[in-house]
C-alpha positions in Angstrom: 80.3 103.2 114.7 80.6 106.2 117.3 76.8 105.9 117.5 77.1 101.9 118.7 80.0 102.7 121.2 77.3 105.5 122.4 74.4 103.4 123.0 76.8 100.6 124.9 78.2 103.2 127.1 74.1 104.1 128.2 73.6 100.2 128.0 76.2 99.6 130.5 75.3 102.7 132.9 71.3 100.9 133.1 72.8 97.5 133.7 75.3 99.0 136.1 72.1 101.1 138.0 69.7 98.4 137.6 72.2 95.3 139.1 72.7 93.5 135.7 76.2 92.6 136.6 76.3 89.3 134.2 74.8 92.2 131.8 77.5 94.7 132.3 80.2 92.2 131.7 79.3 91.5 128.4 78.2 95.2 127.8 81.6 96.1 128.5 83.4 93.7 126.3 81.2 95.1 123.6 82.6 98.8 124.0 86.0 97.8 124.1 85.3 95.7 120.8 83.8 99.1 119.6 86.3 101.3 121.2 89.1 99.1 119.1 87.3 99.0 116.0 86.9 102.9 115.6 90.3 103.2 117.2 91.4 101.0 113.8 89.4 103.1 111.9 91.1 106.2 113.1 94.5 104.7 112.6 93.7 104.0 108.7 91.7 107.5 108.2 95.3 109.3 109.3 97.6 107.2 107.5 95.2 107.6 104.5 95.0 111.3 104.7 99.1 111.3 104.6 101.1 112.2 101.6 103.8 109.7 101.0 106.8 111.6 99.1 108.2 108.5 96.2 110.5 111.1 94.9 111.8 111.8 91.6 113.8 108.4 89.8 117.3 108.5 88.5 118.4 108.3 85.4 122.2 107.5 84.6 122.3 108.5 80.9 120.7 111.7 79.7 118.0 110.7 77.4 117.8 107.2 78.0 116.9 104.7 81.0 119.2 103.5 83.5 120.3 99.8 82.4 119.1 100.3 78.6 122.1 99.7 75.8 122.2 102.1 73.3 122.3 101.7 70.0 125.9 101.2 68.5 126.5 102.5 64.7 
């Protein structure tokens, strides 16, 4: 994707030197697509590379799990 956003950067700079300006218009709502896209891509790479802490679950009875009955004799 970085390589895209690269070339439409050099697109734009020829249309911009060479008087394209209908060109450079749509050139440059291109890279901002692009520039949003990897921006997204970023975004989900850090929140992927996070560790999320769940913590440890109660229990309210030693040896058993919170809401089950226990046997009675």
């Amino acid at each position: 994707m970085k390589e895209i956003r690269d070339n439409l950067v050099a697109r734009v700079a020829e249309a911009e030197h060479e008087g394209w300006l209908g060109e450079v218009e749509g050139l440059r709502v291109s890279l901002a697509g692009a520039e949003d896209k990897l921006a997204q891509v970023d975004a989900l790479a850090e929140r992927k590379s996070t560790a999320v802490q769940l913590g440890m679950p109660g229990f309210s009875r030693p040896g058993g799990t919170a809401g089950t009955p226990r046997p009675t004799s």
